[in-house]
C-alpha positions in Angstrom: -28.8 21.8 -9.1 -31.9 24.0 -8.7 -31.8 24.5 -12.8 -28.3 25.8 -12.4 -24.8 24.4 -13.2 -23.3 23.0 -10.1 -19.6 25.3 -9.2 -18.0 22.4 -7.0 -18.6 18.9 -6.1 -19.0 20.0 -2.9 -22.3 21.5 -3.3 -23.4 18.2 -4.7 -22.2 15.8 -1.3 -24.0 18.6 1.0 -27.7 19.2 -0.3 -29.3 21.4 1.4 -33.5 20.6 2.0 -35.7 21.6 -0.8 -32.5 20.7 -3.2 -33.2 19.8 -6.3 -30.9 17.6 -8.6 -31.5 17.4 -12.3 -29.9 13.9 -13.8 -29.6 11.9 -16.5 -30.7 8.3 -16.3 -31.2 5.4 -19.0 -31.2 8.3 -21.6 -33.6 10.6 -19.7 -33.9 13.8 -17.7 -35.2 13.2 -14.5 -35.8 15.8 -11.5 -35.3 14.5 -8.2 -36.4 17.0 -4.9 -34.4 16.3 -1.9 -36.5 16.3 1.4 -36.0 17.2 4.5 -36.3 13.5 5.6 -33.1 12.8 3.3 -31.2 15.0 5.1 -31.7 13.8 8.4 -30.8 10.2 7.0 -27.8 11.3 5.7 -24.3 9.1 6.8 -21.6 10.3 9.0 -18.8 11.9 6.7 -16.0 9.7 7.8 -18.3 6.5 6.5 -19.4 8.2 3.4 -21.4 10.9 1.7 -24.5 12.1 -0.1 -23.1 10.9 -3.4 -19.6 10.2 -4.7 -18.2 9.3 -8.0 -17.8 6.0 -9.0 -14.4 5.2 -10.7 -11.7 2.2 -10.7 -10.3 1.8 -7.5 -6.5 1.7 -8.8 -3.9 1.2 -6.8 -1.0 3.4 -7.1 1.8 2.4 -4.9 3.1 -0.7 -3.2 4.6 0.1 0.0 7.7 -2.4 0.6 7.8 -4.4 3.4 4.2 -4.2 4.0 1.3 -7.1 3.3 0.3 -5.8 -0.3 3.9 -6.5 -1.6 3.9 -9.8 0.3 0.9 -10.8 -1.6 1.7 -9.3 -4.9 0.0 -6.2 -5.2 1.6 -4.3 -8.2 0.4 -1.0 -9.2 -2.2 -0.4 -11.7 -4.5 -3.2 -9.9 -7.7 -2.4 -10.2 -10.2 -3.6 -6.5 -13.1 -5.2 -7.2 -13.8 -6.9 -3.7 -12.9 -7.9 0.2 -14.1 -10.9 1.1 -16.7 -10.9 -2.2 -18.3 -7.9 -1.3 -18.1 -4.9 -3.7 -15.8 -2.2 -3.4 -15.5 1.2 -4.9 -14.1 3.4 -2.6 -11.3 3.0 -0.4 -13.9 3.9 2.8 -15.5 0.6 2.0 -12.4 -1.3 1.4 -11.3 -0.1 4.7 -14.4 -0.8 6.4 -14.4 -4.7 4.8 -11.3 -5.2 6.1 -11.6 -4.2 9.8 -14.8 -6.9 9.8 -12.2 -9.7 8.7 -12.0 -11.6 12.5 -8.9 -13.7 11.6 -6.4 -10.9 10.5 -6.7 -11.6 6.9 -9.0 -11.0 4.1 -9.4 -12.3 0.2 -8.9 -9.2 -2.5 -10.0 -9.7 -5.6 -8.4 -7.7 -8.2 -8.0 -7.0 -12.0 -4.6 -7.0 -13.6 -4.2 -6.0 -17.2 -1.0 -8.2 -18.6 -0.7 -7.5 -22.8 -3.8 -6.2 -23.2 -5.9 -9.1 -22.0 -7.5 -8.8 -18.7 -7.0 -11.0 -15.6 -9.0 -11.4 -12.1 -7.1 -12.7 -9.4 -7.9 -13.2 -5.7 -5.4 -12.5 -3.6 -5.3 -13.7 0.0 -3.6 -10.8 2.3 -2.7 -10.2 5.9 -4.6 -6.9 7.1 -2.4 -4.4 9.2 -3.6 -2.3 12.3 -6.2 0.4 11.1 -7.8 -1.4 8.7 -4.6 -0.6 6.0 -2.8 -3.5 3.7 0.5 -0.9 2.0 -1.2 0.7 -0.8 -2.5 4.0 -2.2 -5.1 4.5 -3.7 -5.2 6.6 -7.5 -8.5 7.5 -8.6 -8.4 8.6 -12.2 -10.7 11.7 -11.6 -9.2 15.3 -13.1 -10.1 17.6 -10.7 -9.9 21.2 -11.7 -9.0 24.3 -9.0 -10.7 27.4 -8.9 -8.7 30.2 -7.8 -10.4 33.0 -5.4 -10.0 36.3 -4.9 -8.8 37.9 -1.9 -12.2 38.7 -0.3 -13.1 35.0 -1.2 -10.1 33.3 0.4 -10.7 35.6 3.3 -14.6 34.6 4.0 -14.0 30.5 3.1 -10.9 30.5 4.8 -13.1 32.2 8.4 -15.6 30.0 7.8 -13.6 26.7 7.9 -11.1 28.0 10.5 -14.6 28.2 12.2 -15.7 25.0 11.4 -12.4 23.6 12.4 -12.4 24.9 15.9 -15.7 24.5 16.6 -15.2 20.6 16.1 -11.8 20.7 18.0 -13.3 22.3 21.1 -15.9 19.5 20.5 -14.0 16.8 20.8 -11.8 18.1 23.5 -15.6 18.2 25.8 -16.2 14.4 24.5 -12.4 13.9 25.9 -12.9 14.5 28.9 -16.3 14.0 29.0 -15.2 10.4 28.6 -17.0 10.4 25.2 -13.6 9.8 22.9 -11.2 9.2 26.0 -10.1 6.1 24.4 -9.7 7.4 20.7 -7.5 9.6 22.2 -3.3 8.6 21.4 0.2 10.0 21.1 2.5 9.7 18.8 2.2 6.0 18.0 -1.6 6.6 17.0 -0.3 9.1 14.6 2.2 7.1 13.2 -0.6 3.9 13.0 -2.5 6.1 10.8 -0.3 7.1 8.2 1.0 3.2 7.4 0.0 3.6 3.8 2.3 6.1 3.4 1.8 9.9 3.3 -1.0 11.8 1.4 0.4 14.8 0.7 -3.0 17.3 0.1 -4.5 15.2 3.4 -0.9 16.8 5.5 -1.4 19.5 4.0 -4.6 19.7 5.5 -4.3 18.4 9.0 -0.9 20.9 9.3 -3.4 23.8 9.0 -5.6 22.0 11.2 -3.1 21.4 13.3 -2.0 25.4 13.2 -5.7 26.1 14.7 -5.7 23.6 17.4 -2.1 25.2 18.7 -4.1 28.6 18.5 -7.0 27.0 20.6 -4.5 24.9 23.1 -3.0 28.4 23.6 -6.4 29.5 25.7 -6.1 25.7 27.0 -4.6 25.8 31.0 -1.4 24.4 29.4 2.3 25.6 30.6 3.1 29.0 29.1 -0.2 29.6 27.4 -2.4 32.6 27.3 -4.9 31.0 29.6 -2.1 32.0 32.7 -1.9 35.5 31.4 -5.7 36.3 32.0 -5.7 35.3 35.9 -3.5 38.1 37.0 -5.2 40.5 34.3 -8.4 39.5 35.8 -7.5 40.0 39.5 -5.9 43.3 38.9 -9.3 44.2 37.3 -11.2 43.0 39.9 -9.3 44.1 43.0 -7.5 47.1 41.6 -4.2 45.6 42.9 -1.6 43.1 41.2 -1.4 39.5 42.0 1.5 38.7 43.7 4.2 36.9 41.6 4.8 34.2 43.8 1.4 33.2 43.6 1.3 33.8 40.1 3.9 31.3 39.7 2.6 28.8 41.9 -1.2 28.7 39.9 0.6 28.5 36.5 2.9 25.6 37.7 -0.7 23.5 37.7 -0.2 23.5 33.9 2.7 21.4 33.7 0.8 18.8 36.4 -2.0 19.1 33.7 0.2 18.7 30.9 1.9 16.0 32.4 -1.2 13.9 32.8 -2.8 14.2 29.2 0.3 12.6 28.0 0.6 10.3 30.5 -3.2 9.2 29.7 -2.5 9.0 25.9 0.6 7.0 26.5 -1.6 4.5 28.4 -4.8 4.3 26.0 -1.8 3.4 23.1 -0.5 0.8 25.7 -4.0 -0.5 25.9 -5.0 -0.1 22.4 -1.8 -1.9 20.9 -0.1 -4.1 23.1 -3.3 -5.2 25.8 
């Protein structure tokens, strides 16, 4: 990138304008200059990115109980379609699936069985979220680089930034109406994780998860921070303390608020589930 080595594949799925990639195609160097007119076409993360790495879509797992095992999913499949359109990532697998109207979708696989190669479609009931039982194992070797203190410090800011600006994003949308009905409880988490648990992805979302508890704490929730600044900021204002029964009775709203965000998620899984 830019006549330098790239350090992470990072830098590669976030060009920045004026970018410019040096590859090899057919046998030949070739320069390509990203514009600024790229960038702004560039897909939503969650559907894909800039670029990614093409590799054998292998599954790795067959969950029992579960629609793969029904059909005969074994691991070491390799995916080559849904509904005979091309797949190579498990975004696009996903994304196939959900557009099957019926509930069930054809998969058409390749199983090695002594040393010869087979393709076999397999016809498969699709589970809620888009999911069929398996995991996914891309045969990519990543390799970690390992920061210094000052390093870990500064990257680990910057996303704790980036995560907390999104959160307090989406909580405006919430009630802004914007994502009020992608909003669930418990049975929404436990939709999302049929395929069993990725491990690096938890260990993710449970720092994510650390962050949002620090932002719910300046939320008006019962027994957060947010209750603590009304009587701070009275006393500042009016040189007196409030009054403790009244300090009581405003902090009691936070249960009443409490109360109805999980009475409103229990509803939009009602609706989103069993409606």
């Amino acid at each position: 990138m830019n006549g330098k080595e790239y350090q992470s594949f990072n830098d590669l799925v976030h060009p920045d304008p004026g970018t410019t990639y040096t590859i090899l195609r057919d046998g030949k160097t070739v320069d390509l200059a990203i514009q600024q007119e790229t960038v702004n076409q560039l897909p939503d993360p969650y559907d894909g990115l800039f670029l990614y790495l093409q590799t054998p879509m292998e599954v790795g797992k067959v969950f029992p109980y579960t629609p793969a095992e029904s059909a005969g999913f074994m691991k070491g499949d390799k995916i080559l379609s849904v509904n005979d359109v091309p797949v190579y990532k498990y975004f696009e697998m996903k994304k196939e699936l959900l557009k099957s109207s019926n509930g069930e979708a054809v998969v058409k696989i390749e199983r090695v069985n002594t040393g010869s190669k087979d393709t076999i479609d397999k016809k498969v009931s699709i589970m809620e979220q888009g999911t069929l039982g398996i995991r996914i194992e891309e045969h990519i070797q990543y390799s970690q680089k390992e920061n210094s203190f000052p390093e870990a410090i500064i990257k680990g800011l910057q996303r704790s930034w980036n995560t907390v600006s999104s959160n307090v994003l989406a909580l405006m949308n919430i009630f802004s109406g914007k994502l009020a009905r992608g909003t669930g409880s418990f049975t929404t988490i436990g939709k999302a994780h049929q395929d069993g648990i990725d491990w690096q992805r938890f260990g993710g979302l449970t720092g994510s998860l650390i962050l949002n508890v620090a932002l719910m704490a300046l939320l008006p929730l019962p027994r957060a921070i947010f209750w603590e600044f009304i009587p701070l900021s009275y006393e500042a204002i009016f040189k007196r303390p409030l009054s403790l029964k009244l300090y009581r009775g405003i902090s009691k709203a936070g249960y009443f608020l409490l109360a109805g965000l999980m009475v409103f998620s229990l509803i939009n899984d009602f609706v989103r589930y069993w409606g």
